[in-house]
C-alpha positions in Angstrom: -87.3 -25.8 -41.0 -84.3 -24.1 -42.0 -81.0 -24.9 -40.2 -82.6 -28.2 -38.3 -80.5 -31.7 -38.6 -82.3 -34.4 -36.9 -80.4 -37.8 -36.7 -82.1 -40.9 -35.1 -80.2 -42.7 -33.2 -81.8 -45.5 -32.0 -85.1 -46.2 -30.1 -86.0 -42.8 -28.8 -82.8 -41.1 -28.9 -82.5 -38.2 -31.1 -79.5 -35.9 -32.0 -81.2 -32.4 -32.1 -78.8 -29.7 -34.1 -79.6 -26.4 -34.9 -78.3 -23.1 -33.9 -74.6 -24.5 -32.7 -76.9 -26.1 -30.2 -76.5 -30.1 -29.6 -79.1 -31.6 -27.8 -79.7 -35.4 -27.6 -83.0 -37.0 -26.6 -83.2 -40.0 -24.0 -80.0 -41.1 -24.3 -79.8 -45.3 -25.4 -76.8 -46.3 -26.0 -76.6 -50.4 -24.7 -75.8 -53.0 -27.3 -78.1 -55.3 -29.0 -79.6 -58.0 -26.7 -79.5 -56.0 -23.1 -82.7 -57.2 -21.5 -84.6 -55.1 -18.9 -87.2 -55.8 -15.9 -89.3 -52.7 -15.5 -91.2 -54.4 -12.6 -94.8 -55.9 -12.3 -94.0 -58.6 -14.6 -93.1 -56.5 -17.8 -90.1 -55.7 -19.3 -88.6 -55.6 -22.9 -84.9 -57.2 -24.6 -83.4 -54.4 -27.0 -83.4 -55.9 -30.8 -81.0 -53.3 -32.0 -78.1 -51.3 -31.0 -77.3 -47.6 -31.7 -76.3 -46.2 -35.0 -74.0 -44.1 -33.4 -71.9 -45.4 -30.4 -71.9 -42.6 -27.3 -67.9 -41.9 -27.9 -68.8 -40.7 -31.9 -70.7 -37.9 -30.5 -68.9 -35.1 -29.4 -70.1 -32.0 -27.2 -73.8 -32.7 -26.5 -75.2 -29.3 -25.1 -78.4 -30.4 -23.1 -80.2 -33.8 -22.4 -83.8 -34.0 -22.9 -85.0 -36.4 -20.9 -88.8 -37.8 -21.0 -88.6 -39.5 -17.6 -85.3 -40.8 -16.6 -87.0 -44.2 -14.8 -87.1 -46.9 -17.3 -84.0 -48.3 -18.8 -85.5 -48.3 -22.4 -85.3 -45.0 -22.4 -82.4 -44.0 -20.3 -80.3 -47.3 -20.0 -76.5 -48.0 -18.5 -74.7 -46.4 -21.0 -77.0 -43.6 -21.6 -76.9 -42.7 -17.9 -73.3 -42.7 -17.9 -72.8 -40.0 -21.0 -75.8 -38.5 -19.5 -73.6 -37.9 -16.3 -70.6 -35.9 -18.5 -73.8 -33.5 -20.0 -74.1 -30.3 -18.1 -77.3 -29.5 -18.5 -80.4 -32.5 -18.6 -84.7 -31.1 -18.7 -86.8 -33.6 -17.1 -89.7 -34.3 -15.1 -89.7 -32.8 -11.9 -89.5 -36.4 -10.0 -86.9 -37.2 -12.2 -84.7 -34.8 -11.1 -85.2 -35.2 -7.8 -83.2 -38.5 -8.5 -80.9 -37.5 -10.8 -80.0 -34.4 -8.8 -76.6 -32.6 -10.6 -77.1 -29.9 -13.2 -81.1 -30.8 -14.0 -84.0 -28.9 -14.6 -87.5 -30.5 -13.7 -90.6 -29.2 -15.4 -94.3 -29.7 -14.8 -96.2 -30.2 -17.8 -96.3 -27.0 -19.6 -94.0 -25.4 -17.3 -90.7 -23.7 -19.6 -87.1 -23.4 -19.2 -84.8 -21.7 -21.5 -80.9 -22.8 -22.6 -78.8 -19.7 -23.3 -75.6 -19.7 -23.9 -72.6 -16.9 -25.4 -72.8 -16.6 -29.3 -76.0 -18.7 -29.9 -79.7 -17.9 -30.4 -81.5 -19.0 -26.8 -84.0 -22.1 -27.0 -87.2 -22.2 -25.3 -88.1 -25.8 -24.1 -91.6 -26.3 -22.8 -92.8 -29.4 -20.9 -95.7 -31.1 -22.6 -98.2 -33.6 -20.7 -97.8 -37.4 -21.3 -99.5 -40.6 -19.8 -97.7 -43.6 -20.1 -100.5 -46.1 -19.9 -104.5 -45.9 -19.1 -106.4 -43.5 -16.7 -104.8 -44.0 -13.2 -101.6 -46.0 -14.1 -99.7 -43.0 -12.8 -98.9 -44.3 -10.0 -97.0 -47.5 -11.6 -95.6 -45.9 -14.4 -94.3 -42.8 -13.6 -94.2 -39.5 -14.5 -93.4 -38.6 -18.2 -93.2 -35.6 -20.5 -92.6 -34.6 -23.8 -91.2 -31.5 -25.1 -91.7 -28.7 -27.3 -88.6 -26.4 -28.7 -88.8 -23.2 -29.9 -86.2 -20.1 -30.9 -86.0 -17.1 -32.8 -86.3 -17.3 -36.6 -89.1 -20.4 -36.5 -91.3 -20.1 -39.3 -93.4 -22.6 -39.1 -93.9 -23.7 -35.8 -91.8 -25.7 -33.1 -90.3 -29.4 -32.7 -92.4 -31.4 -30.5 -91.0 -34.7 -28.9 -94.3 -36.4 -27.7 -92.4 -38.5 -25.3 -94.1 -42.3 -24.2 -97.5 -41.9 -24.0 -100.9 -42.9 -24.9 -103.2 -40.8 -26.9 -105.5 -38.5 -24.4 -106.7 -35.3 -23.9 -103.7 -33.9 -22.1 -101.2 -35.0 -25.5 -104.6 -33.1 -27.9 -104.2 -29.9 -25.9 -100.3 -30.1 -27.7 -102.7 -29.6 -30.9 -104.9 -27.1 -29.8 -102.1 -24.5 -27.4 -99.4 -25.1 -29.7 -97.6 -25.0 -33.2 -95.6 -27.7 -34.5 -94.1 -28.0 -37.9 -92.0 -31.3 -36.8 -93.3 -33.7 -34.6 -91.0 -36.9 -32.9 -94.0 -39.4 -31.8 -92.9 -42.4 -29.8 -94.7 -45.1 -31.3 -95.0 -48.7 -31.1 -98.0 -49.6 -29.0 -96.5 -51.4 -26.2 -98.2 -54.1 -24.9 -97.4 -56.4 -21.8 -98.7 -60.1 -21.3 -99.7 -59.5 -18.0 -102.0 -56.2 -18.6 -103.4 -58.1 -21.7 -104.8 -55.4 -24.0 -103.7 -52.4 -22.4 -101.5 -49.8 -24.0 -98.6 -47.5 -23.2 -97.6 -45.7 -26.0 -99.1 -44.5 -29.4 -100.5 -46.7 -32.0 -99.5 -46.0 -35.9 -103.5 -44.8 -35.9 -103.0 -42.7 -32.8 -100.4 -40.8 -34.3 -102.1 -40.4 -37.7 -105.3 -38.8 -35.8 -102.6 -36.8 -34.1 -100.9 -36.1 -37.0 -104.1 -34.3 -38.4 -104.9 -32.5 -35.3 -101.2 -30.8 -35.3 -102.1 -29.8 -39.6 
């Protein structure tokens, strides 16, 4: 994809450049070691920090923001820079709470960021579920996101955002087309809900892998 610079971060935060744009998914920024407590007996320590510490970045256009409620994927420091950013796409409940300059989108709902000089970028919301049938509820809303713009060749870039693999992420496959795909992987697990999964397997994302070709 011609004129696209993607540089990871850390976790699931993403420097997105292309266009003049700068966008910057769910913004991590804590140091190595912060622990969290999501509730209901889970939570998760952070084993490494960012690559790039929040005051290297510069201008950072829009925040895309897969669900602003859990601090491994919006934590203290990210919140803060995500304060200073004057545009941030979420879920709708998200910005609710977040209030400020935010956009909340349904899942497949769009918004578009225009600004003088630069091409426009469509964002559309994409359908996530962070854990098994009916965990809702508990979990929270979540959604990825799919970018587009003039003078795409091959398709969009599609961040899947957390979630399992179901029939609302295949639909991505089937409505859309993506040339580069950001999966959060890593098949969370929690002692106290045993088995049970709330995000993509490395064989989830394969089978969704070939359902995007």
């Amino acid at each position: 994809m011609s004129g696209l610079r993607l540089t990871h971060i850390g976790g699931p935060t993403v420097l997105i450049e292309v266009g003049g744009w700068r966008l910057l998914t769910d913004p991590t920024f804590d140091s190595r070691g912060r622990k969290y407590d999501f509730g209901w007996g889970t939570g998760s320590v952070k084993l490494t920090g960012p690559a790039i510490d929040a005051s290297e970045l510069g201008r950072i256009d829009a925040g895309l923001l897969t669900h602003d409620h859990h601090d491994d994927n919006l934590d203290p420091a990210g919140r803060a820079l995500l304060s200073q950013v004057g545009t941030v796409v979420t879920t709708v409940s998200g910005s609710d709470r977040l209030g400020g300059q935010t956009r909340g989108l349904e899942p497949w709902a769009t918004t578009v960021l225009e600004a003088r000089g630069r091409a426009p970028i469509e964002i559309t919301a994409t359908p996530c579920r962070h854990g098994p049938p009916l965990s809702r509820p508990l979990v929270g809303d979540v959604v990825g996101f799919a970018l587009s713009w003039t003078g795409q060749e091959h398709g969009m870039v599609w961040i899947s955002g957390d979630t399992v693999l179901y029939d609302g992420v295949r639909q991505v496959a089937n409505r859309l087309q993506v040339e580069v795909a950001l999966l959060h992987l890593g098949g969370v697990q929690f002692p106290v809900t045993g088995p049970v999964r709330y995000t993509l397997t490395a064989k989830d994302a394969v089978e969704l892998c070939r359902l995007i070709r």
